[in-house]
N, C-alpha and C positions, 0 to 999 in steps of 0.2 A: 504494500500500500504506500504512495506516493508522499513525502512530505506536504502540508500548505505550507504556501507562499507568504513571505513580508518584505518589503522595501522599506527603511527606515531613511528617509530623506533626512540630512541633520546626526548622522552619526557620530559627530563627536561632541555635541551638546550636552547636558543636563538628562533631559528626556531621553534622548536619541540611545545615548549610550543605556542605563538602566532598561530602556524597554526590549533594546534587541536583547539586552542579558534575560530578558524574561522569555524573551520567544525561543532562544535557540533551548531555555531552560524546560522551555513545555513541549520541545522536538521540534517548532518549525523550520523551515529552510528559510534563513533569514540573511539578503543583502543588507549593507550598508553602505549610504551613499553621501559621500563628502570632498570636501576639496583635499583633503589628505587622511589618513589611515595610523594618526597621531598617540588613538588610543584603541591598537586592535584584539579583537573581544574572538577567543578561541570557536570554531562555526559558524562564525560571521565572512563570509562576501563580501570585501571590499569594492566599489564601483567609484570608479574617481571622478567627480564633478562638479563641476557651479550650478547652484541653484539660477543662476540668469539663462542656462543653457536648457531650453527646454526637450529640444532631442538628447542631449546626453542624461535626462532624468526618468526621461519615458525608456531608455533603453536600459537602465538601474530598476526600471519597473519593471519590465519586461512579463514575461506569463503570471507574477505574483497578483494573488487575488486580494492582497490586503497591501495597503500600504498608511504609514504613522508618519504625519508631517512634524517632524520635530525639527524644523528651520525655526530662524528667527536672527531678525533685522538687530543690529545691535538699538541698545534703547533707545537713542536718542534720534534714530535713523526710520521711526515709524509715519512720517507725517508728510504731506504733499501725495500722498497715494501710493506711495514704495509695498506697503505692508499689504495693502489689496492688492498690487499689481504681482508681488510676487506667489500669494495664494493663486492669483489669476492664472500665474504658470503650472502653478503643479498640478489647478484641475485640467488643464490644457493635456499637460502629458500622462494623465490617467488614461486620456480619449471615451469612449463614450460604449464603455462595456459593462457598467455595473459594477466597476471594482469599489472595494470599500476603504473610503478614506478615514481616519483617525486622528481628530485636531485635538488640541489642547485647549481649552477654553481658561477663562481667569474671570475675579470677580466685579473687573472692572465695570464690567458692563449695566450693573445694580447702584440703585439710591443709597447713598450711605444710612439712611432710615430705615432700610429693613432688618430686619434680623435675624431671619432665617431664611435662606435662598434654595428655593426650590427648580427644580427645570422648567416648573411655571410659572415664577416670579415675573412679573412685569420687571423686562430690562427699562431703566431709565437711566443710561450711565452720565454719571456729573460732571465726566471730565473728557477733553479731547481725547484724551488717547484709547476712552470706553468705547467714545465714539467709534473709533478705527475701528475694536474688538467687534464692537454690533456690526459694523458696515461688514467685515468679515462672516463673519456668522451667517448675515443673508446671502454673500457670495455662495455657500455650501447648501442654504438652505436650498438656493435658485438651482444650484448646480442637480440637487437631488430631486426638484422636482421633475427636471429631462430625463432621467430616468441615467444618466450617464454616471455616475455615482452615488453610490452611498456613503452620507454624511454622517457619523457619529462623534459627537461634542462631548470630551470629557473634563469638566470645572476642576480644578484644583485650588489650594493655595500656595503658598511662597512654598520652593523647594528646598529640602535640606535631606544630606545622605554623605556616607561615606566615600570620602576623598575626594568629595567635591569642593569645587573654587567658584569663587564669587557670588556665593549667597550670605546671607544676611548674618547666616554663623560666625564664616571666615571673614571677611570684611569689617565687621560692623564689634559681635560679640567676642569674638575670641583673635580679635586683632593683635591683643598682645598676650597672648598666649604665654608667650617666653617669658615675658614677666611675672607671670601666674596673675593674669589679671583677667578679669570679665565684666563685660561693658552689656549691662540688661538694657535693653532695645523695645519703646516701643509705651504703651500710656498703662502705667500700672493698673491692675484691674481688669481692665479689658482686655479679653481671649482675641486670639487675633486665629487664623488656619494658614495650618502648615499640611505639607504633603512630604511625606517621606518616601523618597525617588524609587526603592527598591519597592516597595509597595504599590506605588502609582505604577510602572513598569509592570508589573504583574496586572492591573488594573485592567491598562488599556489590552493585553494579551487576551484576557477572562470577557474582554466586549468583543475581540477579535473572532472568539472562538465560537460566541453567542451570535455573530452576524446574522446570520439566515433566521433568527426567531425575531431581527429586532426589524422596524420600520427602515423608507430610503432616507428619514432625516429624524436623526434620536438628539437628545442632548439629557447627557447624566452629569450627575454630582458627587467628586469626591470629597469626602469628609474628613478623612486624614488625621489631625491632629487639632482640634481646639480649645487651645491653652493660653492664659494669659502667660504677661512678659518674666511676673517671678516664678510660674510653675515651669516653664523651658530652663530661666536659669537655674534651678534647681536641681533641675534634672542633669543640666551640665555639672554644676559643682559636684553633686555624685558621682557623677560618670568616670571625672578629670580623675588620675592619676597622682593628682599633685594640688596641694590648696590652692584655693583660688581666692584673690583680694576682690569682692562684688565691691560693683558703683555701677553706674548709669551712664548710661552714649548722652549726651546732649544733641538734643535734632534741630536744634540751631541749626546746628554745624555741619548738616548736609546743606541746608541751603546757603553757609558759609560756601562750604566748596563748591556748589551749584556757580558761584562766581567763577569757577575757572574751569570747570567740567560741565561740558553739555548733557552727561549720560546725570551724573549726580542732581543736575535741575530737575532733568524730568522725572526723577525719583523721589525729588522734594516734592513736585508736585504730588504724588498721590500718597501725602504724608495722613489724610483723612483717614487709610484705612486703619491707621492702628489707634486711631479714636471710635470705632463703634464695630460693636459685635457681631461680626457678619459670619454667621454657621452656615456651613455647607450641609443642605440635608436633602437625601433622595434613597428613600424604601425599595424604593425600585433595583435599584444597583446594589443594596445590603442584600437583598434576594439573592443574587446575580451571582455577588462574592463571596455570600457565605459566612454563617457564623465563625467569629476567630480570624477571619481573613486580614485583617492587620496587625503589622508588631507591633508586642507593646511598647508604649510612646516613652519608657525607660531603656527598654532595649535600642529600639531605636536612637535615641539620642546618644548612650553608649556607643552603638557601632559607627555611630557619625565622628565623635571626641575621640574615641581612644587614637585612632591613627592620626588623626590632628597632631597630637600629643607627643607621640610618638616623632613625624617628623620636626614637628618642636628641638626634640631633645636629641634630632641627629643634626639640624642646626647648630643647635648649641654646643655641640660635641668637635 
């Protein structure tokens, strides 16, 4: 019996990387498709390419009946139309056979006044760049009603995972590490959502495998983690290897740096979300995944720190 098929557009991303570890993990025959082969993952297919090259994606596509868009525009790079246009490629090179697409959705797209976001929550998103998210969204919605693919939208929050760079952990909270320091991130009290990559990874695989029972245009919600700022650092100072001296990031000071970094503006800008409690909630997908189907959010932050720590201390060595 024949492997299925995945194309992971965005292989050496955040998503890209964690989701094809989950497909070659369930048996799929899994490509991976990027401009270099940076971080290469043991049954993975490499296929070398730009996302601007629309023949060279469609041939990384090639007979796979599933493919997981995990591209993405650096941040500051979303606006003028870049972020539609480039969706606008990868449905181009699916072509118009029913393959099933796999997006990443975010919360931007909702009223910071809700509170728990459902996949029928009225999108009102407050900010340009939600804007974008929604004008995307309809792009997949439109693409599914041609019958040319299938759209499945999976919400998440902020990502965090093992040996990952440039999320909110390494950046922001555990910036100085080496000095055994930790910077709590974010408005005390208020839970903010997190998605833990090796879980999300599994995620979109368990929607891959479920395609034929779902619609041509689904949109789920992962749930992931929803903790406020002192139960994560908590969970860090447990974790850590080594004491840690807590104090607080001051978010001044991203829109300090927003002075001289375009990527850091526009991440000031959507400083709203860690003032109001936005749960990711969808019954439908706990169905899906199954009771137990996430680490627990101790373990998890564990497997996130310990190697942190770890290269810390070959640093400092």
């Amino acid at each position: 019996m024949s492997k299925q098929q995945v194309t992971i557009l965005g292989i050496n991303g955040h998503l890209g990387h964690f989701a094809a570890r989950a497909f070659v993990a369930a048996g799929w025959d899994v490509t991976g498709f990027g401009r270099s082969n940076r971080m290469p993952i043991a049954g993975v297919r490499f296929a070398k390419g730009d996302a601007d090259d629309i023949a060279a994606m469609a041939a990384a596509i090639g007979t796979a009946e599933v493919v997981v868009n995990a591209l993405n525009l650096p941040y500051d790079k979303w606006d003028e139309g870049r972020a539609e246009a480039q969706l606008a490629k990868v449905i181009k090179a699916m072509g118009t056979t029913g393959k099933t697409l796999l997006f990443p959705g975010n919360v931007y797209n909702y009223a910071p006044t809700e509170r728990q976001l459902t996949p029928q929550t009225a999108q009102v998103p407050p900010t340009p760049r939600g804007a974008i998210r929604m004008r995307m969204e309809a792009q997949l919605r439109e693409a599914a009603a041609t019958g040319a693919i299938q759209a499945i939208i999976l919400r998440a929050g902020d990502f965090y995972g093992p040996g990952v760079s440039g999320t909110w952990v390494d950046l922001i909270m555990l910036r100085e590490a080496a000095k055994h320091k930790l910077a709590i991130y974010g408005t005390r009290g208020v839970a903010h959502a997190w998605a833990y990559l090796p879980d999300l990874g599994r995620a979109f695989e368990k929607l891959a495998w479920h395609r034929t029972e779902l619609g041509g245009f689904e949109t789920f919600h992962f749930a992931g983690n929803f903790v406020t700022p002192e139960a994560f650092g908590n969970a860090i100072v447990a974790a850590a290897p080594v004491p840690l001296k807590v104090g607080s990031f001051p978010r001044l000071m991203l829109s300090l740096m927003g002075l001289f970094s375009p990527v850091m503006r526009e991440v000031a800008k959507m400083g709203y979300l860690w003032d109001h409690p936005m749960a990711l909630v969808d019954a439908r997908l706990g169905a899906i995944l199954g009771q137990g189907f996430d680490t627990p959010f101790d373990a998890a932050v564990s497997e996130t720190v310990t190697p942190f720590f770890v290269v810390e201390a070959r640093k400092a060595a």
